[in-house]
C-alpha positions in Angstrom: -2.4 -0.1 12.1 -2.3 -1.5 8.5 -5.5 0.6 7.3 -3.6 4.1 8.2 -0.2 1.9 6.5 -2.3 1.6 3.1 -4.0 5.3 3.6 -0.1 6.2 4.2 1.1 5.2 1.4 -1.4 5.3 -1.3 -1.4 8.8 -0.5 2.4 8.9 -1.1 2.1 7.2 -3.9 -0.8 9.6 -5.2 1.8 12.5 -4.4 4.6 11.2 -5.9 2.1 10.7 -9.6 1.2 14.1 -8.9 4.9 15.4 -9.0 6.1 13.1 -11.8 2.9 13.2 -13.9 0.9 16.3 -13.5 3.2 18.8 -15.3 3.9 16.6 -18.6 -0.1 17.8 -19.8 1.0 21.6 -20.0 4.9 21.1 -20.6 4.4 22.3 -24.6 3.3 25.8 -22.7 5.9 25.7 -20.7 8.1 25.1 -23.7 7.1 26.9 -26.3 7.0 30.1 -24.3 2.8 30.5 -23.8 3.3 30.8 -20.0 5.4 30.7 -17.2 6.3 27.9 -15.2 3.5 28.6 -12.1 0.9 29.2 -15.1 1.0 25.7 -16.6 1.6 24.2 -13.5 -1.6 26.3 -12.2 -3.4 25.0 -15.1 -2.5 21.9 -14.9 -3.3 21.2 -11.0 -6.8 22.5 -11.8 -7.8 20.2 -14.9 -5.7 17.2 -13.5 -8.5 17.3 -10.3 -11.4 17.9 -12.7 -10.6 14.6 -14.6 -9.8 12.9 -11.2 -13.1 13.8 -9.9 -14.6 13.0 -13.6 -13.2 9.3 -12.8 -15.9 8.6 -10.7 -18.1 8.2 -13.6 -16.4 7.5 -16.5 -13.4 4.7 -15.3 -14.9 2.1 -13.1 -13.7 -0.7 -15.2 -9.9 0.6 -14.1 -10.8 0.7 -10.5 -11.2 -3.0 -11.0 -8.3 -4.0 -13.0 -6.2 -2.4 -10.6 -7.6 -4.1 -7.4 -5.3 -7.1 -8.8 -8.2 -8.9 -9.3 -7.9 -12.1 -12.0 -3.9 -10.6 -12.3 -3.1 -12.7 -8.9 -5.6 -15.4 -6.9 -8.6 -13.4 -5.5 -7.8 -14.4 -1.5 -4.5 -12.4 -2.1 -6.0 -9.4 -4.0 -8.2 -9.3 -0.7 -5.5 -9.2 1.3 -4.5 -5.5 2.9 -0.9 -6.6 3.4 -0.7 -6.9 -0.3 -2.4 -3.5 -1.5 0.0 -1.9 1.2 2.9 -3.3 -0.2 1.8 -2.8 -3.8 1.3 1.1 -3.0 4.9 1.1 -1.7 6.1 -0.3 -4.3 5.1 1.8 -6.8 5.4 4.7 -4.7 9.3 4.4 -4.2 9.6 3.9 -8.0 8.1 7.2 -8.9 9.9 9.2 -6.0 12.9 8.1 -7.4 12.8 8.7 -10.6 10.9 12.0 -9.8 14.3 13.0 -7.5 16.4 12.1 -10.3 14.2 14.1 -13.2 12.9 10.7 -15.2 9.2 10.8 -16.6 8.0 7.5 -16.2 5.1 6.1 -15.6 3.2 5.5 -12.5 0.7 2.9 -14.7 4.1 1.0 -15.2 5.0 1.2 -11.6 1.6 -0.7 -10.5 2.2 -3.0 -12.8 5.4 -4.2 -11.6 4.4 -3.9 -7.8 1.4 -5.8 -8.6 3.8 -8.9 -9.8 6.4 -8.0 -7.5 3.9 -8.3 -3.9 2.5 -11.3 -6.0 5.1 -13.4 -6.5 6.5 -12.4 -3.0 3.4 -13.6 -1.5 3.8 -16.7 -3.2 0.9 -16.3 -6.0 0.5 -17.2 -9.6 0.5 -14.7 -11.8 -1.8 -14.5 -14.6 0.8 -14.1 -17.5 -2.1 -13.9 -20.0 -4.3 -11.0 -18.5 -0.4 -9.4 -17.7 0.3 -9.1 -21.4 -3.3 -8.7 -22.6 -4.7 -5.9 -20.3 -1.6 -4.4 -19.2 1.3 -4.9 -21.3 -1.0 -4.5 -25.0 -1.4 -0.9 -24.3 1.5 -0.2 -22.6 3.3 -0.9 -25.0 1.1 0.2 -28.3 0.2 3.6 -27.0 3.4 4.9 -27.7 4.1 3.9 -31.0 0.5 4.9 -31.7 1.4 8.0 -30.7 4.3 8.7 -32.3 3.1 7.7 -35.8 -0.6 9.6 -35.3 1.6 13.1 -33.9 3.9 12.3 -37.2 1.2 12.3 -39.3 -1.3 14.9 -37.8 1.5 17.5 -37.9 2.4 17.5 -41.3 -1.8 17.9 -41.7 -1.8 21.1 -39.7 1.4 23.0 -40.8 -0.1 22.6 -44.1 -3.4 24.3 -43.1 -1.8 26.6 -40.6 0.3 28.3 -43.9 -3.4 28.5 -45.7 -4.5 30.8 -42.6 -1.3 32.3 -42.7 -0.5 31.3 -38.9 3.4 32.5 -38.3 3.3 32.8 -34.7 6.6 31.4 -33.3 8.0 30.4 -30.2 10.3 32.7 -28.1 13.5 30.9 -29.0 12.8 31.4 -32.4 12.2 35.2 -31.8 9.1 37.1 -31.3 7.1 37.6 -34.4 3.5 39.7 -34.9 0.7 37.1 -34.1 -2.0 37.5 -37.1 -5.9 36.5 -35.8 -5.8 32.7 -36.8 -2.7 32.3 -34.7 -4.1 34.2 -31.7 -6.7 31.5 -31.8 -4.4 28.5 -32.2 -3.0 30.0 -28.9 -6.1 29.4 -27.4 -6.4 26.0 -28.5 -3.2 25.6 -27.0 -4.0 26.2 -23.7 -7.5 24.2 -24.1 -5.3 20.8 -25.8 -3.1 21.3 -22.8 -5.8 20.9 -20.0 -7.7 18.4 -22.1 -4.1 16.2 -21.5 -4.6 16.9 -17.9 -8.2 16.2 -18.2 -7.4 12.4 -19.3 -4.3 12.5 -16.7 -6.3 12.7 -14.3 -9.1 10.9 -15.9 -6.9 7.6 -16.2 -3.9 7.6 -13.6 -6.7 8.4 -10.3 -8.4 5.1 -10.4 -5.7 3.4 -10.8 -4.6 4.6 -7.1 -8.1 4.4 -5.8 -8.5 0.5 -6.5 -6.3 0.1 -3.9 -8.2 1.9 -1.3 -10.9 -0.2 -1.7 -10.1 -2.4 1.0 -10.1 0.2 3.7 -13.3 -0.1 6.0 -15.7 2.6 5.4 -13.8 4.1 2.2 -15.7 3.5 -0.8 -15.6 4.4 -4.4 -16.2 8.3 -3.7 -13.7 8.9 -0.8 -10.8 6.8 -2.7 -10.9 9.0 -6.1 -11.4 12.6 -3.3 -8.0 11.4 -1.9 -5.9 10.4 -4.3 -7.1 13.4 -6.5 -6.1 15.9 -3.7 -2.7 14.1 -3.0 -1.9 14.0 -6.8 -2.8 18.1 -6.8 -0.6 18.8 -4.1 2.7 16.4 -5.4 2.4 18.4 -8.7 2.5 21.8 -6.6 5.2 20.9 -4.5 7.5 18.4 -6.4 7.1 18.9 -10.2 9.8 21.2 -11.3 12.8 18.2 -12.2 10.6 16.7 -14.7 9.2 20.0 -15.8 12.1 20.9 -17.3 13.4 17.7 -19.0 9.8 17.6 -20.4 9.0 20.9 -22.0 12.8 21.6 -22.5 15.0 19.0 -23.1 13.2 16.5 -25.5 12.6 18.4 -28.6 12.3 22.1 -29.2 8.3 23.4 -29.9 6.2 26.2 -31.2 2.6 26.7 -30.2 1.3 24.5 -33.8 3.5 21.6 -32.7 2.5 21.7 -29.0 -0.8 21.8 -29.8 -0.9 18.9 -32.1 1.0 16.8 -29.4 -1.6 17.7 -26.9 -4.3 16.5 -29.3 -3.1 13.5 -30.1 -2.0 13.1 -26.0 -5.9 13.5 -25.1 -7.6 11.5 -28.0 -5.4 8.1 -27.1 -6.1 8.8 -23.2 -9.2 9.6 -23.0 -10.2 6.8 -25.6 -8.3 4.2 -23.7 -9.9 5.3 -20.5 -13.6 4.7 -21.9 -12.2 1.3 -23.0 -10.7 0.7 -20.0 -7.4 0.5 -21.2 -4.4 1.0 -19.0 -2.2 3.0 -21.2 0.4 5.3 -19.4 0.4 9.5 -20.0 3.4 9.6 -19.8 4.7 7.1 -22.7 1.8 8.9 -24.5 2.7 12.5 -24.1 6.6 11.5 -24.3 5.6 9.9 -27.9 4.1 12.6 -29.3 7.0 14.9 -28.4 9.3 12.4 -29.9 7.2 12.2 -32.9 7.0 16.3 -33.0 11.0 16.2 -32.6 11.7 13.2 -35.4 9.4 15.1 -37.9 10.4 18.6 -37.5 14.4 17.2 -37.1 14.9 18.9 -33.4 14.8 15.8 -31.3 17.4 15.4 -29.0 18.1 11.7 -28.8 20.3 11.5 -25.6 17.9 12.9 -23.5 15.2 10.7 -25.5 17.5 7.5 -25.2 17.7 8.2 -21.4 13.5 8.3 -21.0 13.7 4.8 -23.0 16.2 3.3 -20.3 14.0 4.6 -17.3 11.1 2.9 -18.8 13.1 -0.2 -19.5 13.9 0.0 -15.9 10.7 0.9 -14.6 8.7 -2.7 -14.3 11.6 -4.7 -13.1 12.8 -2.2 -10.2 8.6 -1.5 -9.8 8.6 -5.5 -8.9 11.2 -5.8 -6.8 10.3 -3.0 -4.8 7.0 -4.3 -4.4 8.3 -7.7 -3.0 10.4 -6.1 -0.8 7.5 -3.9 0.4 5.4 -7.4 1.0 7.9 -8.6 3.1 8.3 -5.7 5.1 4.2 -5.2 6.0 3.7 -8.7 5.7 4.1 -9.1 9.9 1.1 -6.3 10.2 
């Protein structure tokens, strides 16, 4: 009974990354007008699985930092009652802010479920590991991204007016595409699935660590079922936070989507080599905010409202995650 409860909802939780998560890699398409909506979503369902399946090589340190292993005592990390409730936990917390539009982040989710089912379960928690391995990027990769989009931007609008690049985005009105900005399209497209790449690369073994208790599901099984589960949440469920993501944070042009994508990929797929639990989404959301403050098209409500999600995120992550202990805990 509790090993189809964990494969339940580890599976939800994988579906509701999928639908909060899998569209923010391809949103600058989206926004600046290089393709439809089922296009980028297409695009991004297809890379997203290739860096899932990719994470069976390149992120076994995550796997293990998200067992809850050295976070709370070992005995409980062991325990299927807690992986059941930690899934749950973070699972409710992504569905609802999916339902309501908010990109958050599904890393920040497992955090707070991991302390929530600990402390319900009456563990210590290691505060030290909590604020080195988790908390340390969490909250860095942001701001990192925010200054290095800044930055990088200012780098390529000066080269882009050497090529003579003056491709614009449909908002701005259609303009004749010269040869250099026919290719910067094409590296559009490629930046955007290299962000879905390391999506997939760094948010899937995350989920699968918590499959690992389930008898005769090992390392390959985990990472083929969550990846599948994310694909089809960002099929079905990711048109809310579509929207608010390639729409309603800052308006873009394919030069400034691409440099977000850039800068989105390098800090994910660096952290994952590292083992680093940073979240995509504060990543991706930190570049657009960066692309918006420099180019003076932020909009700041809608920025202001992704900051109080985050806020929110660990703290309703945690209790939800101690309410899910106490309700699997009779199983």
């Amino acid at each position: 009974m509790l090993t189809t409860i964990i494969l339940l909802v580890v599976a939800g939780l994988a579906y509701a990354n999928g639908a909060n998560d899998n569209f923010k890699g391809v949103a600058t398409l989206f926004g600046s007008g290089a393709t439809n909506y089922r296009g980028a979503l297409n695009w991004a369902t297809a890379t997203t699985f290739l860096g899932s399946m990719t994470a069976l090589v390149l992120a076994g340190k995550l796997l293990k930092n998200f067992s809850g292993r050295g976070l709370v005592i070992d005995s409980l990390a062991a325990e299927p009652n807690y992986v059941a409730a930690v899934a749950l936990g973070a699972g409710l917390t992504v569905l609802l802010a999916t339902r309501i539009g908010m990109p958050i982040s599904t890393t920040h989710s497992l955090v707070g479920a991991l302390v929530g089912a600990g402390w319900a379960a009456g563990s210590q928690v290691n505060l030290r590991k909590l604020a080195a391995d988790f908390f340390g990027p969490l909250l860095a990769s942001p701001l990192l991204a925010i200054a290095a989009t800044a930055a990088t931007y200012f780098l390529f609008q000066a080269f882009a007016r050497r090529l003579g690049i003056v491709r614009r985005n449909r908002s701005q009105g259609a303009v004749a595409a010269s040869e250099p900005a026919a290719a910067l399209d094409r590296l559009h497209f490629l930046s955007a699935g290299v962000v879905s790449f390391a999506r997939g690369l760094n948010d899937t073994p995350k989920m699968a660590a918590l499959l690992l208790l389930v008898p005769y599901v090992g390392g390959a099984a985990s990472v083929a079922t969550v990846g599948t589960a994310i694909a089809i949440g960002g099929l079905v469920s990711a048109r809310k936070v579509a929207e608010l993501m390639s729409r309603k944070i800052t308006q873009l042009d394919h030069g400034q989507g691409l440099t977000a994508n850039l800068i989105t990929g390098a800090v994910v797929i660096a952290a994952s080599n590292l083992g680093l639990p940073v979240s995509t989404t504060h990543v991706s959301c930190g570049a657009l905010f960066g692309i918006g403050a420099v180019t003076r098209q932020a909009r700041w409500d809608t920025i202001l409202k992704i900051f109080v999600a985050w806020i929110a995120t660990l703290p309703a992550a945690a209790a939800l995650g101690a309410l899910g202990y106490r309700l699997v805990g009779g199983f």
